[in-house]
N, CA and C atoms of all chains as a GROMACS GRO file, in nm:
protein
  576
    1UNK      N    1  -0.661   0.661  -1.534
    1UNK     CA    2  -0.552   0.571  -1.573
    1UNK      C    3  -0.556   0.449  -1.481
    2UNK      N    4  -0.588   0.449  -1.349
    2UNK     CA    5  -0.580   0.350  -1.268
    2UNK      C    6  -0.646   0.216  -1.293
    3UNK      N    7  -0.787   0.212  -1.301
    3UNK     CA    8  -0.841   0.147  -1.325
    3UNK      C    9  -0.800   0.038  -1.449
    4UNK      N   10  -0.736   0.111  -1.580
    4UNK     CA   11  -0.698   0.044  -1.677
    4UNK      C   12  -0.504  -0.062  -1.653
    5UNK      N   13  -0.478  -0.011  -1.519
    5UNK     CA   14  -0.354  -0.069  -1.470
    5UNK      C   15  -0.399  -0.209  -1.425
    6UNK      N   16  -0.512  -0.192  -1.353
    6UNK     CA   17  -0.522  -0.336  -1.323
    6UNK      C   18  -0.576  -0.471  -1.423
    7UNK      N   19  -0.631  -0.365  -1.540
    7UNK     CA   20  -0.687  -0.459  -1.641
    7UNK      C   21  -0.558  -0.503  -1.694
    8UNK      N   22  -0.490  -0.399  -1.727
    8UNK     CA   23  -0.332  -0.414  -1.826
    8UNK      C   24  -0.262  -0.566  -1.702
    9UNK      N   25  -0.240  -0.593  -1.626
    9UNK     CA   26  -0.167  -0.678  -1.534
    9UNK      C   27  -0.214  -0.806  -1.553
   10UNK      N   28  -0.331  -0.768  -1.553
   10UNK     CA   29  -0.437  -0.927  -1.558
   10UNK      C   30  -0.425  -0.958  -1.685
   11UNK      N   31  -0.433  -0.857  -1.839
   11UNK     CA   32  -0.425  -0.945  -1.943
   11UNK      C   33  -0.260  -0.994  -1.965
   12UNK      N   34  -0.174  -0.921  -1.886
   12UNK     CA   35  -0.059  -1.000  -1.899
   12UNK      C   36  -0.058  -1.111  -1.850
   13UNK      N   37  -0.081  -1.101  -1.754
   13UNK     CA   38  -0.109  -1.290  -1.650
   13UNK      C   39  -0.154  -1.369  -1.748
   14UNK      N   40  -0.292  -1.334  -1.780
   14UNK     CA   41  -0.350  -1.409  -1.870
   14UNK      C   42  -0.232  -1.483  -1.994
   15UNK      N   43  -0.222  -1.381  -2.082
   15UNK     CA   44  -0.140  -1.395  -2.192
   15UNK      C   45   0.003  -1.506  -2.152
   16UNK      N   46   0.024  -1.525  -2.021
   16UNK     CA   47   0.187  -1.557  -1.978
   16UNK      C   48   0.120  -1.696  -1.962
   17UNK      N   49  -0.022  -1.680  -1.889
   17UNK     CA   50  -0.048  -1.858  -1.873
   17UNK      C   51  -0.096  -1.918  -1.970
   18UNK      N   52  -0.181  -1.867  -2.062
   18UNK     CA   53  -0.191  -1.931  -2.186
   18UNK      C   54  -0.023  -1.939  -2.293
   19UNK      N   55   0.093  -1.854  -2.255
   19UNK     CA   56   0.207  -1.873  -2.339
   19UNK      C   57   0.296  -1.999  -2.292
   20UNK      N   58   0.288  -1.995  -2.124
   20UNK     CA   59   0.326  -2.119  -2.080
   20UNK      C   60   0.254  -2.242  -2.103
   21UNK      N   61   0.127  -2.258  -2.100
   21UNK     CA   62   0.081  -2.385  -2.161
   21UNK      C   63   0.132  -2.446  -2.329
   22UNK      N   64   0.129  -2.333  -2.387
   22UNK     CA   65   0.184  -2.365  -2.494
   22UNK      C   66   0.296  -2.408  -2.536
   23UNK      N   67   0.403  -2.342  -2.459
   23UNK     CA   68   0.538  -2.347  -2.456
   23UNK      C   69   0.597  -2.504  -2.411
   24UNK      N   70   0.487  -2.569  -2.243
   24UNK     CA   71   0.530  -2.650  -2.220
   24UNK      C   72   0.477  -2.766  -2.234
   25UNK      N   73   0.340  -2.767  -2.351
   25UNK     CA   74   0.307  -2.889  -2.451
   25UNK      C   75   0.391  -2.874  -2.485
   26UNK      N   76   0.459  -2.793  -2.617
   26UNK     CA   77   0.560  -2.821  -2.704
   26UNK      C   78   0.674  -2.843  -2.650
   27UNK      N   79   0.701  -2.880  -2.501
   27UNK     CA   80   0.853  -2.944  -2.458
   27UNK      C   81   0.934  -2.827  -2.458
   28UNK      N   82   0.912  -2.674  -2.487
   28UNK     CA   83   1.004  -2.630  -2.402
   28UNK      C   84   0.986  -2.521  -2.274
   29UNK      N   85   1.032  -2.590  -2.202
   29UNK     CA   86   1.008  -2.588  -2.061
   29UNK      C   87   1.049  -2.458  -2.036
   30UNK      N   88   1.203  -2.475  -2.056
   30UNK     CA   89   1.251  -2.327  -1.993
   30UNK      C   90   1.242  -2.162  -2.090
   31UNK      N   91   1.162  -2.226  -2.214
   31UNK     CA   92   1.138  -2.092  -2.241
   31UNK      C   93   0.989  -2.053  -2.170
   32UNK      N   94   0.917  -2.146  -2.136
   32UNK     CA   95   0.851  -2.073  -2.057
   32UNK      C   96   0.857  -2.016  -1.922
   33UNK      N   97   0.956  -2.034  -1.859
   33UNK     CA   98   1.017  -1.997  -1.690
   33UNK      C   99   1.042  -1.832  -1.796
   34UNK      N  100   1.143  -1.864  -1.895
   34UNK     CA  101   1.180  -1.756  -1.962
   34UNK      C  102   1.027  -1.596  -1.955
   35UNK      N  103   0.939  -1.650  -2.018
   35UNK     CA  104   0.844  -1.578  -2.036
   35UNK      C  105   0.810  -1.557  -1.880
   36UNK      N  106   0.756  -1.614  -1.847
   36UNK     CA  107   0.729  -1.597  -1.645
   36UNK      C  108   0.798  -1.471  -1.657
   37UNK      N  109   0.959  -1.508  -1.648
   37UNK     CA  110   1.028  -1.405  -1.553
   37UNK      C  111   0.970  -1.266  -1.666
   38UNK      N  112   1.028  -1.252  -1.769
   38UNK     CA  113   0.989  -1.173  -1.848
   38UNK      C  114   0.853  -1.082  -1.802
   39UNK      N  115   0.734  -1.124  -1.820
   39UNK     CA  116   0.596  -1.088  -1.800
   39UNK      C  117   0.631  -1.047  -1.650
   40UNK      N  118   0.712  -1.082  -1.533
   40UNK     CA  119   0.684  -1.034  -1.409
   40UNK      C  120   0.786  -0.880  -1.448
   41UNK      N  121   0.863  -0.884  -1.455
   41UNK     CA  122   0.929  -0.762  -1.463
   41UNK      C  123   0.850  -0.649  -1.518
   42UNK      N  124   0.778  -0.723  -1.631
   42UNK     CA  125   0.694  -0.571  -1.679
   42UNK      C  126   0.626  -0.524  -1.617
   43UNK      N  127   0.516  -0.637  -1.519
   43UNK     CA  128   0.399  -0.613  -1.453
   43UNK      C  129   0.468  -0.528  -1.321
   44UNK      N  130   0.604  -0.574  -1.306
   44UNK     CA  131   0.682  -0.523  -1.154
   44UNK      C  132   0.658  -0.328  -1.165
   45UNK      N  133   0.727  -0.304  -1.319
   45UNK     CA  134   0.726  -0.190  -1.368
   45UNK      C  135   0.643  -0.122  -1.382
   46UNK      N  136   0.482  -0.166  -1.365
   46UNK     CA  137   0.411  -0.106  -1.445
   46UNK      C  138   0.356  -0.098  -1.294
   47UNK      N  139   0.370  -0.137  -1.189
   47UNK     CA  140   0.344  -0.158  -1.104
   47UNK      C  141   0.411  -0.057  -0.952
   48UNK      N  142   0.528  -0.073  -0.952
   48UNK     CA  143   0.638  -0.007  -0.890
   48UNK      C  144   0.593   0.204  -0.833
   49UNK      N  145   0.526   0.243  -1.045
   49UNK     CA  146   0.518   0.339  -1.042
   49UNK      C  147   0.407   0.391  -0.954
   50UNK      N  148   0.303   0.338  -0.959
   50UNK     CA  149   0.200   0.292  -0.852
   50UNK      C  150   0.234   0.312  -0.706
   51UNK      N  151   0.298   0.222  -0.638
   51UNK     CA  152   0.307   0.244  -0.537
   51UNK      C  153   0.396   0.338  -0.468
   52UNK      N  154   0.473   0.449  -0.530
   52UNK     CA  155   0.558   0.484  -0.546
   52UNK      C  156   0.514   0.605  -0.499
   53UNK      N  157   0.368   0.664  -0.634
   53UNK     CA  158   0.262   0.740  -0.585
   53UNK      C  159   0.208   0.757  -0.487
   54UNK      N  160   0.202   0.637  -0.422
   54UNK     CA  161   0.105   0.620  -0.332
   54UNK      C  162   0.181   0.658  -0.208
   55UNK      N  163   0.298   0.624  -0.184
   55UNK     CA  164   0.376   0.662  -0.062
   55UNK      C  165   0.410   0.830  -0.090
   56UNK      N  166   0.430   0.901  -0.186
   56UNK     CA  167   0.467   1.027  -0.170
   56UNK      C  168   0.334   1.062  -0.111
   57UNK      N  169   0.222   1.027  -0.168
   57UNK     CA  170   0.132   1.087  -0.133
   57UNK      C  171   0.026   1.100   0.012
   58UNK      N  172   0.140   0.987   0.089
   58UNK     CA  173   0.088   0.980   0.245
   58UNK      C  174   0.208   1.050   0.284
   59UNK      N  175   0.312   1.048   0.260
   59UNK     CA  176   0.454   1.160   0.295
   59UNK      C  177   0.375   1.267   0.272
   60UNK      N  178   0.286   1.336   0.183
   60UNK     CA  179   0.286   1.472   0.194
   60UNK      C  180   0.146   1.454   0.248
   61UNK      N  181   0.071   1.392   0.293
   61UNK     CA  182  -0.063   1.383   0.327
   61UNK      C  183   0.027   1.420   0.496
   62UNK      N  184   0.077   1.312   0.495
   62UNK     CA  185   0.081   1.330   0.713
   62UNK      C  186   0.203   1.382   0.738
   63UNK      N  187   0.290   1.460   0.676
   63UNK     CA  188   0.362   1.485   0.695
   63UNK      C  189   0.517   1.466   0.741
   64UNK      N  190   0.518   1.347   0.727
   64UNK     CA  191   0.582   1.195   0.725
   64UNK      C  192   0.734   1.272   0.663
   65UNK      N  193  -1.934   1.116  -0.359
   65UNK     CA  194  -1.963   1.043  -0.292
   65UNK      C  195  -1.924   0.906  -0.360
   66UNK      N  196  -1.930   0.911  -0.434
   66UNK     CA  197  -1.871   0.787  -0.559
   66UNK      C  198  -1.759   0.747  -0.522
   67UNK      N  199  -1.713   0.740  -0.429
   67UNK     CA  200  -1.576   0.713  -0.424
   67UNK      C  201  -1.596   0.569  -0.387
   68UNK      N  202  -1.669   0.538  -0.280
   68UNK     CA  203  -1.727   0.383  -0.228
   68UNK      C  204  -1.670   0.313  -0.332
   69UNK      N  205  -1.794   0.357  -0.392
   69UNK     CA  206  -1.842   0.234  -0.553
   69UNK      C  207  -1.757   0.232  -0.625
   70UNK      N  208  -1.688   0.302  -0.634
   70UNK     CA  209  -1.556   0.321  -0.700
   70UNK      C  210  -1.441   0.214  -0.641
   71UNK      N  211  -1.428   0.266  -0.492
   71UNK     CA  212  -1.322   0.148  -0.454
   71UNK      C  213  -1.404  -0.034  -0.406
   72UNK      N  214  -1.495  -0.038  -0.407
   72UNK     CA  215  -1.562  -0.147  -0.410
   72UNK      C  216  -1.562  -0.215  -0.549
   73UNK      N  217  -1.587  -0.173  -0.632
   73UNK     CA  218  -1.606  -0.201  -0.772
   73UNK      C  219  -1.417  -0.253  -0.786
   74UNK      N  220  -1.337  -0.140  -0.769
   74UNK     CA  221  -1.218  -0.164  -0.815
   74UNK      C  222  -1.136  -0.320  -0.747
   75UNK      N  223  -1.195  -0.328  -0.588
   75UNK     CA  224  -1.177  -0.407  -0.515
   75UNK      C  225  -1.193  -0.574  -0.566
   76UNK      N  226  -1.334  -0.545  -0.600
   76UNK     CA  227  -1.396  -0.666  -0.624
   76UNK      C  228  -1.331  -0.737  -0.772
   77UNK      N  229  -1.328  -0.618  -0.881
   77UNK     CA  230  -1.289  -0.670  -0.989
   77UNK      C  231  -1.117  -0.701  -1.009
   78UNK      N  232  -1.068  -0.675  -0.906
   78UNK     CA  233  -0.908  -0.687  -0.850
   78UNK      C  234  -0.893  -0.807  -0.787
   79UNK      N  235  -0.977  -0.853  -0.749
   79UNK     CA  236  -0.983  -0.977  -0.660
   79UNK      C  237  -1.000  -1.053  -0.739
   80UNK      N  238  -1.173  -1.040  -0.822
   80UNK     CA  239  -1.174  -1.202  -0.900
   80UNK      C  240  -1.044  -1.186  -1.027
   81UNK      N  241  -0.990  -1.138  -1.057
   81UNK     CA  242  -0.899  -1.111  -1.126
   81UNK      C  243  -0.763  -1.166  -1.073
   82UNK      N  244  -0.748  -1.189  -0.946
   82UNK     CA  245  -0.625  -1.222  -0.866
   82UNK      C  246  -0.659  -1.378  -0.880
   83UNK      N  247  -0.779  -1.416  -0.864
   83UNK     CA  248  -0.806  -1.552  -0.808
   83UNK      C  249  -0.797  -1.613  -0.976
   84UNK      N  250  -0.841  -1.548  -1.103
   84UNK     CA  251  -0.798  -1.611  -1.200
   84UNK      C  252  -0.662  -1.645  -1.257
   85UNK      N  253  -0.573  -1.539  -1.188
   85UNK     CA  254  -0.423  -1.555  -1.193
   85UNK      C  255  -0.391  -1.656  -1.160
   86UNK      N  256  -0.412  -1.680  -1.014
   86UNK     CA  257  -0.335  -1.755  -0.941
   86UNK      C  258  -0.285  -1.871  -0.955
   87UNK      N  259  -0.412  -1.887  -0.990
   87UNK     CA  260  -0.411  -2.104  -1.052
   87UNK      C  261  -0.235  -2.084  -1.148
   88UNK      N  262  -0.184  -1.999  -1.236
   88UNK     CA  263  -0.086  -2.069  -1.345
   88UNK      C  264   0.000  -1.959  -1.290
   89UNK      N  265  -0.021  -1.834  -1.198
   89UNK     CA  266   0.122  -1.800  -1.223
   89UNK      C  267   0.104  -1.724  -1.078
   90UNK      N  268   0.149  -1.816  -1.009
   90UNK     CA  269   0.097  -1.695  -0.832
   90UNK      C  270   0.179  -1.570  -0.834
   91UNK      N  271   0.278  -1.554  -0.851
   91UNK     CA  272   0.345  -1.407  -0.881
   91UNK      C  273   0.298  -1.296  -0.907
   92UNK      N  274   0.223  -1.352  -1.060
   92UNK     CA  275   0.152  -1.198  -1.111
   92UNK      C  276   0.038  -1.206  -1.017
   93UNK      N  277  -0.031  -1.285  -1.008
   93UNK     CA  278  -0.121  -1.240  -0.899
   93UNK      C  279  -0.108  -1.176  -0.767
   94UNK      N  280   0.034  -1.220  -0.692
   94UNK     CA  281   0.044  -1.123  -0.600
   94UNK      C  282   0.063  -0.958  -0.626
   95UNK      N  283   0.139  -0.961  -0.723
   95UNK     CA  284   0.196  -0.777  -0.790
   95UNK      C  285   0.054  -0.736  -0.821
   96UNK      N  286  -0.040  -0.805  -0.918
   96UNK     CA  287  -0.194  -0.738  -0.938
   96UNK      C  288  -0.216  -0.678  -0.805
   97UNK      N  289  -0.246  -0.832  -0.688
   97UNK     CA  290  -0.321  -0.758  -0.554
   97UNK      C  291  -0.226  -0.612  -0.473
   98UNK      N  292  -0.120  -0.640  -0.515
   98UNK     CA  293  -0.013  -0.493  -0.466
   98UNK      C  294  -0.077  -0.383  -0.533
   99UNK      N  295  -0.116  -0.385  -0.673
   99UNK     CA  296  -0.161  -0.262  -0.751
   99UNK      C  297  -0.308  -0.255  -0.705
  100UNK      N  298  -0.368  -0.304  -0.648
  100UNK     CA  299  -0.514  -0.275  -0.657
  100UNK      C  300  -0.532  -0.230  -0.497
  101UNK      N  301  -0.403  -0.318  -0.430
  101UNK     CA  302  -0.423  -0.253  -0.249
  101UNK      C  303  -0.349  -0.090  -0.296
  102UNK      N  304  -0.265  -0.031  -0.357
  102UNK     CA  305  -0.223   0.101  -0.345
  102UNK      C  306  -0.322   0.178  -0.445
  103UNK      N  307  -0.380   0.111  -0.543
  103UNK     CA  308  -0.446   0.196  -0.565
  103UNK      C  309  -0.604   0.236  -0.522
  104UNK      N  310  -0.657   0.114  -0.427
  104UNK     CA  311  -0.746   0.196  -0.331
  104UNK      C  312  -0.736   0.256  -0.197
  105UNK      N  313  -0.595   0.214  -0.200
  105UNK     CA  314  -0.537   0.349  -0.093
  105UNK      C  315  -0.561   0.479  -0.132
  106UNK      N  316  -0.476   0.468  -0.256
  106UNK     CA  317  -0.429   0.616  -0.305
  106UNK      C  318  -0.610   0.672  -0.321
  107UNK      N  319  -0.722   0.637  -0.350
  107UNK     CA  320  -0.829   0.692  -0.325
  107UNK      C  321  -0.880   0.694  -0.188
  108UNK      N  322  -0.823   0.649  -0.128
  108UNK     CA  323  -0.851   0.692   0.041
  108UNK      C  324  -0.824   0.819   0.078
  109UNK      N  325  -0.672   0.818   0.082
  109UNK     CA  326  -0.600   0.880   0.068
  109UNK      C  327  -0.651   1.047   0.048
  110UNK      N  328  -0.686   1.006  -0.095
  110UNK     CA  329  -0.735   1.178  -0.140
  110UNK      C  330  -0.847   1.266  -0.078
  111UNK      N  331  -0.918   1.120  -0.050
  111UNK     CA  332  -1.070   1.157   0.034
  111UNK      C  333  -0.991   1.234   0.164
  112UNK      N  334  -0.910   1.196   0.225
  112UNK     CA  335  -0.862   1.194   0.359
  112UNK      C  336  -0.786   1.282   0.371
  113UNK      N  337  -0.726   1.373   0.242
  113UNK     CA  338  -0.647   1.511   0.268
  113UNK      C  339  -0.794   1.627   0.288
  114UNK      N  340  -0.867   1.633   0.283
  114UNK     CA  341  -1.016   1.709   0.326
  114UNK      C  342  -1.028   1.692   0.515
  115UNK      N  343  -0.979   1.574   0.533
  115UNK     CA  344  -0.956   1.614   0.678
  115UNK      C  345  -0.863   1.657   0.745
  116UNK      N  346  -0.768   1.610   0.665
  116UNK     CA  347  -0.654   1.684   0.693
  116UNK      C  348  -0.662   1.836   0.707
  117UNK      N  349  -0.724   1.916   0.604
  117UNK     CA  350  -0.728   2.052   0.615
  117UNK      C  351  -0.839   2.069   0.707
  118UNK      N  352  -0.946   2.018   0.757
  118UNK     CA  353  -0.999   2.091   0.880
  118UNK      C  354  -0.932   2.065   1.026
  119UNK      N  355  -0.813   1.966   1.026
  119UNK     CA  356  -0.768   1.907   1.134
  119UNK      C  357  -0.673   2.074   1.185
  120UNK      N  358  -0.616   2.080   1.071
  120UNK     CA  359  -0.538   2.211   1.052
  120UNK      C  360  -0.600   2.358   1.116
  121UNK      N  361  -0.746   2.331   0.997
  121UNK     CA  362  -0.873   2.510   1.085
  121UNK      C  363  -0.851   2.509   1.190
  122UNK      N  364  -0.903   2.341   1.282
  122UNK     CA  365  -0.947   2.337   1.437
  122UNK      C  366  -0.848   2.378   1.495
  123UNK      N  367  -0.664   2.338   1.450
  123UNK     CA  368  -0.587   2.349   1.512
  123UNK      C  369  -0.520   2.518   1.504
  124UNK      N  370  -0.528   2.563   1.414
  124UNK     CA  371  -0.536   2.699   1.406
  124UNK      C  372  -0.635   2.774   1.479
  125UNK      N  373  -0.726   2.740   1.534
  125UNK     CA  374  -0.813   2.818   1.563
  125UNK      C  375  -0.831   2.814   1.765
  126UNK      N  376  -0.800   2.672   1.751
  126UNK     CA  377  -0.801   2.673   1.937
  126UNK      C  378  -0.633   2.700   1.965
  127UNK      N  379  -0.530   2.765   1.895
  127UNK     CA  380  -0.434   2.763   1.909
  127UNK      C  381  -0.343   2.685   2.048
  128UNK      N  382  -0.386   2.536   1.959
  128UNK     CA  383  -0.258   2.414   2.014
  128UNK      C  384  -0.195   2.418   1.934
  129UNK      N  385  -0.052   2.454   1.981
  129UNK     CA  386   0.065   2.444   1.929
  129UNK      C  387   0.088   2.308   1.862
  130UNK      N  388   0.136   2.287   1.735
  130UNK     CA  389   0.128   2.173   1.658
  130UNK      C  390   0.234   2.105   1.711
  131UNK      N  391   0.348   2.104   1.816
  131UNK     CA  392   0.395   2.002   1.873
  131UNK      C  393   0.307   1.913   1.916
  132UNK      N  394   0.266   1.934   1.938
  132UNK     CA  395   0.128   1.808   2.033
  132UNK      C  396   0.040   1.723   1.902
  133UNK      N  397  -0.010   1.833   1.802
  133UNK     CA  398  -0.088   1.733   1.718
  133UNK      C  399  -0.015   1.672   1.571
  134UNK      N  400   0.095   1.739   1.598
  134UNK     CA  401   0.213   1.698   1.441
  134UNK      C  402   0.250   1.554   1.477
  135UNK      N  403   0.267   1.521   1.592
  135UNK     CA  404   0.335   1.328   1.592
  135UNK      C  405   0.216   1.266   1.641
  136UNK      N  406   0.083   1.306   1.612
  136UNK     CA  407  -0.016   1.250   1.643
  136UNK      C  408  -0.046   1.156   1.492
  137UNK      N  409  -0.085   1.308   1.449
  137UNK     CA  410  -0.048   1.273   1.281
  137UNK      C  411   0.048   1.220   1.185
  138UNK      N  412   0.108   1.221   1.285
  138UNK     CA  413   0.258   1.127   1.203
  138UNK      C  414   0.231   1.005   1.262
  139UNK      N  415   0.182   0.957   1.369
  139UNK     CA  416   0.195   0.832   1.398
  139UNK      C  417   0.020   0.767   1.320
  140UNK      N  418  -0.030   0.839   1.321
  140UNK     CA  419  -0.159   0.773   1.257
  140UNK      C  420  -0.104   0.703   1.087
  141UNK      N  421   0.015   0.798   1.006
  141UNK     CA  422   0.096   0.770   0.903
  141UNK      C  423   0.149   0.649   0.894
  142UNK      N  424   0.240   0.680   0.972
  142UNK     CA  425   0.279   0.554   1.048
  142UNK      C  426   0.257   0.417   0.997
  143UNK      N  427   0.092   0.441   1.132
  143UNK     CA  428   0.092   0.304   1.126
  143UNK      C  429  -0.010   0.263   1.032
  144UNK      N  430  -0.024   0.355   0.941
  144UNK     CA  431  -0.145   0.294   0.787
  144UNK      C  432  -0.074   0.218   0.704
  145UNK      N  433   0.047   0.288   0.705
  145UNK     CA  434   0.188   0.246   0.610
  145UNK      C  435   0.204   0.078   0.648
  146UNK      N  436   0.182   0.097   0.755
  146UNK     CA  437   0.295  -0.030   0.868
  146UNK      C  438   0.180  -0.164   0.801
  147UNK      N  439   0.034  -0.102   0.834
  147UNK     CA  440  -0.056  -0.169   0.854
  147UNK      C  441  -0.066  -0.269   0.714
  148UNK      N  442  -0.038  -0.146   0.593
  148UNK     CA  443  -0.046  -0.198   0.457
  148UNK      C  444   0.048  -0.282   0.422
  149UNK      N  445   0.188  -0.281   0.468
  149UNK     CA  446   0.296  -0.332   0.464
  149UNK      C  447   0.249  -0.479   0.484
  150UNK      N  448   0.219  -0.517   0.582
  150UNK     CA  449   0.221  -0.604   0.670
  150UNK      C  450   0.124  -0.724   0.646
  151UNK      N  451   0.044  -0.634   0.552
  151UNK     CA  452  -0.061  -0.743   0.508
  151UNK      C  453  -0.036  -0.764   0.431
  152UNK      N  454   0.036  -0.682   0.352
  152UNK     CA  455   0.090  -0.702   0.157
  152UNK      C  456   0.133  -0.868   0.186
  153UNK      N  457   0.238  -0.870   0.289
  153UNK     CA  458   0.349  -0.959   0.273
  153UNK      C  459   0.296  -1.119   0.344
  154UNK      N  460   0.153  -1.077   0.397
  154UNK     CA  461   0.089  -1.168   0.493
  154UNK      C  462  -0.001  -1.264   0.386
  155UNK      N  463  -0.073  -1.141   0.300
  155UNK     CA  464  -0.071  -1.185   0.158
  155UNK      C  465  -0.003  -1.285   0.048
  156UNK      N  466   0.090  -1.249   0.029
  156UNK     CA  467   0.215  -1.310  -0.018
  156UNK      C  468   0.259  -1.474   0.037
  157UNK      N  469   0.231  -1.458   0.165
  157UNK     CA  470   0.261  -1.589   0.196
  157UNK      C  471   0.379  -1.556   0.337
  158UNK      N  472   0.430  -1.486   0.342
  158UNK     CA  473   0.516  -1.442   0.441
  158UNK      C  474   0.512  -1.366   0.590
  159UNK      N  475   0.442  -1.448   0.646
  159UNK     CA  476   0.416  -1.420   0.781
  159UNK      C  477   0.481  -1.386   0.926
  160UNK      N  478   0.618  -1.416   0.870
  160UNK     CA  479   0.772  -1.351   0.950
  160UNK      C  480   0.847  -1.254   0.936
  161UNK      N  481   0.795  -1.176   0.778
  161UNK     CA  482   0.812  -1.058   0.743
  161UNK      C  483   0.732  -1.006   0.788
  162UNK      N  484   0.593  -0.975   0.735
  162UNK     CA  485   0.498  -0.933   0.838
  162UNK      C  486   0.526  -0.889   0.949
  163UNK      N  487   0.530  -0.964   1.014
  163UNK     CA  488   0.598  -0.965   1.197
  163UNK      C  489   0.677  -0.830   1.208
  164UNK      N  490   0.781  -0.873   1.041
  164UNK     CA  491   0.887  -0.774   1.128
  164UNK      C  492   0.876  -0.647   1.080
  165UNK      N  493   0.793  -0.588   0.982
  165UNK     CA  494   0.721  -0.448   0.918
  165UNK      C  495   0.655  -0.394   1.052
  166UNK      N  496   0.545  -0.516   1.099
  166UNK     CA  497   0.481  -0.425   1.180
  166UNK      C  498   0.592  -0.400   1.308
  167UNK      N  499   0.690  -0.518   1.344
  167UNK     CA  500   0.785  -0.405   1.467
  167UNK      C  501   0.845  -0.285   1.429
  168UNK      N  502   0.875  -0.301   1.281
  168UNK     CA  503   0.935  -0.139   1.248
  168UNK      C  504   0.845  -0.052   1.268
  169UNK      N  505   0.730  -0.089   1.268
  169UNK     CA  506   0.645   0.021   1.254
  169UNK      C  507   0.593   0.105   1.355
  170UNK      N  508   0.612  -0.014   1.516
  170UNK     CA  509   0.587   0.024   1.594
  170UNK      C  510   0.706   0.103   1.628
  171UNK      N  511   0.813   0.096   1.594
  171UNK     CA  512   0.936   0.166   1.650
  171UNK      C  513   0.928   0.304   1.566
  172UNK      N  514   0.940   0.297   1.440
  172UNK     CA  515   0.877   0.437   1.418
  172UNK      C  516   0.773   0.512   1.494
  173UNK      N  517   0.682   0.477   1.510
  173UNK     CA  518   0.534   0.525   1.562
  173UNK      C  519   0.630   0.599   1.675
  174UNK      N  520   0.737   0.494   1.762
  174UNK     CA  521   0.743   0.567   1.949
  174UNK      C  522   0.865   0.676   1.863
  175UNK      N  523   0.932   0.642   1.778
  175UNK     CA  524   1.004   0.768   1.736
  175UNK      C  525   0.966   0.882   1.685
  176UNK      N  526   0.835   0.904   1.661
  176UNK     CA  527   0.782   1.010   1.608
  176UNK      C  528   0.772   1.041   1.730
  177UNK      N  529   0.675   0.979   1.833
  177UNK     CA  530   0.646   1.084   1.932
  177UNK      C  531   0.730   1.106   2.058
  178UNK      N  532   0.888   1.046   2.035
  178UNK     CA  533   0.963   1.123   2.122
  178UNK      C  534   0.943   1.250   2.201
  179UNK      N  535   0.942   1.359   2.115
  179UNK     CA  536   0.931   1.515   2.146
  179UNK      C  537   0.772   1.511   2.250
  180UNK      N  538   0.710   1.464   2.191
  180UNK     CA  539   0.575   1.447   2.286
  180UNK      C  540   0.586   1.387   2.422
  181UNK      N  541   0.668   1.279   2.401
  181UNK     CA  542   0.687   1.240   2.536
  181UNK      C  543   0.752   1.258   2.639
  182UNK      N  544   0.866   1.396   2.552
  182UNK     CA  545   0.964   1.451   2.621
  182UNK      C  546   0.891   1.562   2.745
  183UNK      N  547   0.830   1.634   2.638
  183UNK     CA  548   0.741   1.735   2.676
  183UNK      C  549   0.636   1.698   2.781
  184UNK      N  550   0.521   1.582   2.771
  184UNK     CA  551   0.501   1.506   2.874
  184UNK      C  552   0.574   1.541   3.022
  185UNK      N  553   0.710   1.428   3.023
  185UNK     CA  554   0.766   1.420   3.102
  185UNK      C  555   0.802   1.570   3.160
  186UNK      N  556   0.839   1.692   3.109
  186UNK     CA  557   0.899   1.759   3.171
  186UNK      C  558   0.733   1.868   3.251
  187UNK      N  559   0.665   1.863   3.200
  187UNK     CA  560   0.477   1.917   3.233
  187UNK      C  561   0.512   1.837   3.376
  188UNK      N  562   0.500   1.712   3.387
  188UNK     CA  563   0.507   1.618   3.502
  188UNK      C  564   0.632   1.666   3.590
  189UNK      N  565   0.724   1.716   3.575
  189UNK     CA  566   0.800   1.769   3.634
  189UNK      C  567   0.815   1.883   3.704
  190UNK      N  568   0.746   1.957   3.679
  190UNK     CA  569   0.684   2.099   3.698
  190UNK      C  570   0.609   2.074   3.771
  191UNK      N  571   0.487   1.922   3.779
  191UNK     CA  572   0.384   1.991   3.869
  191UNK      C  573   0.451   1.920   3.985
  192UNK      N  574   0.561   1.816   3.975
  192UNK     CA  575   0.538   1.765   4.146
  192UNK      C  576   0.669   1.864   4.192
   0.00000   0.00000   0.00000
């Protein structure tokens, strides 16, 4: 699964900077801040669970 | 043994991947480099519970009481945590946070080994 987390993040990036270029040829500006924030929250989420893992798993590694 | 190539590979393709972000949206690029630093931790990590269990044999076997090697191991925790912290945010752009992860970290580290140093001190007491 890991490996495909970091692809999943990057095609969001991707997708958010090609949606903001688009958004802010066509003059509107703040729906693209809109999308930004949007696309970070998911990536935050998809992300969060990740590191989350990663700390239980030095808590039960060292006994932490 | 694959594990290298594994976190090299994951490394590398995490990186040029960060650096294509960056240009339009530095954000997601920092959260990418967050997911790609924990998740070649978390393969460290796994490699590194294998030493963990012989740290355990040796210590079972020359019977040292695990007061002595339990906040050894907690502070090596510690400061991997501290270490990762610190760069995340050094990363990021924030170099005064940084600063202040790694003082927590050092203050954890001397709080783990309180009991060690207690014990210390009182050995030293005994002999003079």
């Amino acid at each position: 699964m890991d490996v495909e987390l970091i692809f999943k993040i990057a095609a969001v990036g991707i997708l958010v900077a090609v949606l903001n270029i688009l958004l802010s040829r066509s003059g509107r500006d703040d729906q693209a801040l809109m999308v930004t924030l949007a696309a970070l929250v998911v990536v935050l989420a998809l992300v969060v669970q990740e590191i989350s893992s990663l700390f239980d798993l030095i808590k039960h590694l060292f006994g932490l | 043994m694959e594990l290298i190539f594994k976190a090299v590979i994951v490394g590398v393709t995490g990186a040029v991947l960060t650096v294509l972000i960056k240009k339009t949206n530095p954000e997601i690029a920092t959260v990418l480099a967050f997911a790609v630093c924990s998740l070649i931790a978390g393969l460290g990590m796994r490699m590194l519970s294998s030493v963990m269990e012989l740290i355990s044999l040796a210590q079972a076997s020359t019977q040292i009481s695990s007061a002595y090697t339990a906040p050894v191991i907690k502070c090596v925790g510690v400061g991997i945590c501290a270490k990762l912290g610190a760069d995340l945010c050094k990363d990021a752009g924030q170099t005064a946070v940084a600063s202040t992860v790694e003082l927590c970290g050092a203050g954890c580290a001397l709080y783990v080994s309180l009991p060690l140093i207690k014990t210390l001190l009182q050995l030293l007491g005994e002999l003079t």
